[in-house]
C-alpha positions in Angstrom: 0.0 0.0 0.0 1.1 3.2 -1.3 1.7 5.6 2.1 0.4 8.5 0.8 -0.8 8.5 -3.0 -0.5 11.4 -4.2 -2.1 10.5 -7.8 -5.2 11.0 -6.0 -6.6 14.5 -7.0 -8.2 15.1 -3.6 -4.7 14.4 -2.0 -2.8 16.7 -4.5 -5.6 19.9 -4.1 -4.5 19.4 0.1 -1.5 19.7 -0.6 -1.8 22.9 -2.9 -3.7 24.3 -0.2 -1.4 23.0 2.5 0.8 25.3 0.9 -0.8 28.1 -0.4 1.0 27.0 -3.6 0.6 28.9 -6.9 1.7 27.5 -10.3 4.0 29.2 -11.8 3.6 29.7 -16.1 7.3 30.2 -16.6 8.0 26.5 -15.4 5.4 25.1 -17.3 3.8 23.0 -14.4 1.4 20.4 -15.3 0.6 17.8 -12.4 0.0 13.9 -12.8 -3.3 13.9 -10.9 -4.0 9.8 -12.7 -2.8 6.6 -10.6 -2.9 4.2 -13.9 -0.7 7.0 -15.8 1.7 6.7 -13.0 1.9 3.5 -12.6 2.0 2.4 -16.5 4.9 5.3 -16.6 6.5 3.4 -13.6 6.0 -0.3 -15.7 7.2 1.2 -18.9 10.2 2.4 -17.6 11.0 -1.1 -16.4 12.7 0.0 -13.1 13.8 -2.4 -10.3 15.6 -2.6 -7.2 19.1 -2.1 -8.8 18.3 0.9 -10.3 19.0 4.3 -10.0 16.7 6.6 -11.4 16.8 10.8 -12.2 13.2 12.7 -12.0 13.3 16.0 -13.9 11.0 18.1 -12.2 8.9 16.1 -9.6 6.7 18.7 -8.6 4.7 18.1 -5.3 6.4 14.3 -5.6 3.7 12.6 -6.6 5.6 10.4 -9.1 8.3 10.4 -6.8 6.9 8.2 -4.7 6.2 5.7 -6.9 9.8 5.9 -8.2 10.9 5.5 -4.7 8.7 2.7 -4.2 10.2 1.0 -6.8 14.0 1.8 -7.5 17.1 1.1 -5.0 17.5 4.9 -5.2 15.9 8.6 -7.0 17.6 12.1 -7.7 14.8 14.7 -8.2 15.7 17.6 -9.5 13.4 20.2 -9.6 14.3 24.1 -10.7 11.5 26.0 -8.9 12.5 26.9 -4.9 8.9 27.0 -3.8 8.5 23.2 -4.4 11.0 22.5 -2.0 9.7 22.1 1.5 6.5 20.4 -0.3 8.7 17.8 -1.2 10.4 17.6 2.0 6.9 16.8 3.7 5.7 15.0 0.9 8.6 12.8 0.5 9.8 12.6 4.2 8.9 8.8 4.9 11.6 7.9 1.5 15.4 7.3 2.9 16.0 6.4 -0.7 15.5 10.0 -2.2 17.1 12.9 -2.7 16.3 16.0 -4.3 18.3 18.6 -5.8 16.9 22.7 -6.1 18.6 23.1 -9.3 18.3 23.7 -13.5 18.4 20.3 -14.8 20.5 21.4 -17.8 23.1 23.1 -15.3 23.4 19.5 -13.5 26.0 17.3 -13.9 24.6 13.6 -14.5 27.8 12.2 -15.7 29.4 13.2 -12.0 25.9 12.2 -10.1 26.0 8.6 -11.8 29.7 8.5 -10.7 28.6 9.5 -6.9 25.5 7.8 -6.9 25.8 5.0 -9.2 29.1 3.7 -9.5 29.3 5.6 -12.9 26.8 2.6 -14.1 23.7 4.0 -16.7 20.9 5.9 -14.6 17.0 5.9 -15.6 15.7 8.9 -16.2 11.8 9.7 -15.9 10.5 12.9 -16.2 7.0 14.6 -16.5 8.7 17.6 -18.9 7.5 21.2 -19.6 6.8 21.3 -23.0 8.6 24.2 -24.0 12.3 22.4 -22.9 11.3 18.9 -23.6 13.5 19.1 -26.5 17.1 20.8 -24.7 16.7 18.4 -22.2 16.5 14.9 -24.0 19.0 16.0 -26.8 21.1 17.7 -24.3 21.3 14.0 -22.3 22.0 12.1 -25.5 24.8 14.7 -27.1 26.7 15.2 -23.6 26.9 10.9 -23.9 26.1 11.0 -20.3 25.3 7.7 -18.7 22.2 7.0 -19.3 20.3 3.5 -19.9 16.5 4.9 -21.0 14.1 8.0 -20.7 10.6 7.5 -20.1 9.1 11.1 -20.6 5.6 12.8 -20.4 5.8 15.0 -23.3 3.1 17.2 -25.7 1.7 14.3 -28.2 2.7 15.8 -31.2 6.0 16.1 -29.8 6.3 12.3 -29.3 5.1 11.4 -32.8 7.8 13.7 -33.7 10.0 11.5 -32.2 8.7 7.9 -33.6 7.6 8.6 -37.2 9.9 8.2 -40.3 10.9 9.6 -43.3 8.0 10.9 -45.5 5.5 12.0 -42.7 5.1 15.4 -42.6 6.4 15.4 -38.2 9.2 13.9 -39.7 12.2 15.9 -39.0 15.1 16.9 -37.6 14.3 15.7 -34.2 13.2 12.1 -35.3 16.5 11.8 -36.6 18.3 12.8 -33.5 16.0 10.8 -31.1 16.4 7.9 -33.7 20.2 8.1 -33.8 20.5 7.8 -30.3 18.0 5.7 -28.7 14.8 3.4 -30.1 11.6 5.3 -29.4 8.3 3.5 -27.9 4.6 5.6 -27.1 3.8 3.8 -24.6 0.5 5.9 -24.1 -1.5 8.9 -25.0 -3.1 11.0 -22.1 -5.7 13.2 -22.0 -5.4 16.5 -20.2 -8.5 15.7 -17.4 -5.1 13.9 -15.8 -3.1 17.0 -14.9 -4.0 19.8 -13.0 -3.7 22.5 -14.1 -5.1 21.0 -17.5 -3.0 21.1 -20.4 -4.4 22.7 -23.7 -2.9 20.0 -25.5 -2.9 16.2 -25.1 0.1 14.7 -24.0 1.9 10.8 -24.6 4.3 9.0 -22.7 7.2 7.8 -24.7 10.4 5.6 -23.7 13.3 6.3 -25.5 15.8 3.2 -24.9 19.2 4.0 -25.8 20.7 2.0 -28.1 24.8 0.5 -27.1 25.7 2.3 -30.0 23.7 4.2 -33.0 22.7 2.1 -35.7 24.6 4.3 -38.4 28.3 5.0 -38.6 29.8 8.3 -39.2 32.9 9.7 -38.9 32.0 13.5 -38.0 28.7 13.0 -35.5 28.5 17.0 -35.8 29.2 17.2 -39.1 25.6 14.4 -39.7 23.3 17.0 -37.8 24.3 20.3 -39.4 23.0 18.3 -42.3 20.2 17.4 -41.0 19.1 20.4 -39.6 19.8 22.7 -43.0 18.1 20.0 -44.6 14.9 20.4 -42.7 15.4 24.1 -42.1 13.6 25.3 -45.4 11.4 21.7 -46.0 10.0 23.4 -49.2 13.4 23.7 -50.7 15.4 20.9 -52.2 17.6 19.0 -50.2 21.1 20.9 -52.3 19.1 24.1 -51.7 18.4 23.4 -48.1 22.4 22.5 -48.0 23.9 25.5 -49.9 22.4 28.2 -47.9 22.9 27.3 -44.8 25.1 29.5 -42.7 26.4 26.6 -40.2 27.8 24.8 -43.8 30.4 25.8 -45.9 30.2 22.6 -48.4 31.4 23.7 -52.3 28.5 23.5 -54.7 30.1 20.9 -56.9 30.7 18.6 -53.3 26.9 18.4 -52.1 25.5 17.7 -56.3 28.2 14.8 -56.2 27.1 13.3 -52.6 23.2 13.4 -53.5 24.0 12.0 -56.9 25.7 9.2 -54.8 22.9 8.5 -52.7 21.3 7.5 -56.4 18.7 10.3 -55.7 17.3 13.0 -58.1 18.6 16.6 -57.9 14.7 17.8 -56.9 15.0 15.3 -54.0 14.1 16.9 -50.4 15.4 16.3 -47.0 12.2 14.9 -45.6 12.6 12.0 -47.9 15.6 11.2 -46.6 16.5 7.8 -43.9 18.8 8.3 -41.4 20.4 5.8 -43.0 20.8 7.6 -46.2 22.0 11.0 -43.9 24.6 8.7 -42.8 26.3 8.7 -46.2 25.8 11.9 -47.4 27.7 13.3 -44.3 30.3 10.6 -44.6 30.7 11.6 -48.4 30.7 15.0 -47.6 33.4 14.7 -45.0 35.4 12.2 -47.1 35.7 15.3 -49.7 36.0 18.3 -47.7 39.1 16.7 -46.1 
């Protein structure tokens, strides 16, 4: 039996009122207010007894304590001050938490998996504010911090973003990122009657499992996603177009026809058409010649 589930709504409005608590816009604060979200987010994530797992943002701690029910330890880290002594009461019968007043993307994971994990992968599960759900996964994947899976609450459309392939008008440069680094899942689409506040928008829980290592080889990683990103940064123009006037390229004109003629593709082609296979070998061409 849960000790005090929070997931409840009743429970959660207490709390608020406990604490004369206000939301605050600028942090984007939804709250879980749904016991079977948590606790498919909790299954999803696949955590056990040997793990230790990072919350972005836990709010009042109402997934909190589920994580702490069900990992060896959690490291909450959540960015607004006035959460703080809520979490100290709502948390206070957890030994295995600890929580951190701080900007997630000033914190350094790599050194907290070292202190608190034996330097081993860490979990992460996070209920995100949709304005920096993207800074936040990207900026765990590109830093090649320790980390084994992220199972994040994040705007739908956002997540679709993340699964769908080449051809489908989310497809874009943030597939192919999320794609490079990790195998996306939805594991479920939620409604916003399970947050308070409610959202305007509907939200999905995704798990993105890091793959051991990305399934395309490339010899400049930096090098693949300027590509990507000028290819998707005009989608009307053509892929060259797209190439050529970007500022973050300097490719000769002669180097990016030759590289799309190699992919065996026709000069009108576009980046949206494009795998992240075939963006593979248009960076590796284009690095091959540059050199």
């Amino acid at each position: 039996m849960r000790k005090a589930a929070l997931g409840n709504p009743q429970n959660t409005i207490e709390i608020l009122r406990k604490y004369q608590f206000t939301f605050q816009k600028k942090f984007g604060q939804n709250f879980l207010i749904d016991t079977h979200v948590l606790d498919k987010i909790i299954r999803s994530a696949k955590i056990t007894k040997d793990d230790l797992v990072l919350e972005i943002g836990p709010g009042i701690g109402t997934m909190t304590q589920y994580l702490a029910e069900a990992a060896r330890r959690v490291i909450a880290v959540e960015i607004d001050k006035n959460l703080i002594p809520i979490l100290s009461d709502t948390l206070r019968e957890y030994d295995n938490v600890k929580v951190i007043n701080e900007d997630i993307l000033k914190v350094d994971v790599r050194k907290l998996a070292e202190e608190e994990n034996e330097g081993k992968p860490v979990k992460v599960v996070a209920n995100l504010p949709y304005y920096i759900t993207t800074p936040i996964i990207m900026g765990l994947f590109e830093s090649h911090v320790p980390v084994d899976s992220i199972t994040v609450m994040v705007q739908k459309e956002v997540a679709q973003r993340m699964q769908t392939g080449p051809g489908n008008k989310d497809y874009g440069a943030l597939s192919l990122a999320v794609q490079y680094y990790a195998e996306p899942y939805i594991v479920a689409n939620v409604p916003p009657n399970c947050f308070m506040p409610r959202p305007k928008v509907g939200s999905a829980v995704i798990r993105l499992t890091r793959h051991d290592s990305p399934p395309v080889q490339v010899k400049d990683e930096r090098l693949l996603f300027d590509i990507i990103r000028a290819s998707f940064n005009q989608r009307r123009k053509t892929l060259a177009n797209g190439l050529r006037n970007s500022g973050s390229l300097d490719i000769p004109r002669e180097i990016i026809v030759e590289a799309i003629e190699q992919l065996g593709k026709g000069a009108e082609v576009r980046g949206e058409s494009l795998t992240l296979e075939e963006f593979a070998r248009l960076s590796n061409y284009i690095e091959e010649k540059i050199q």
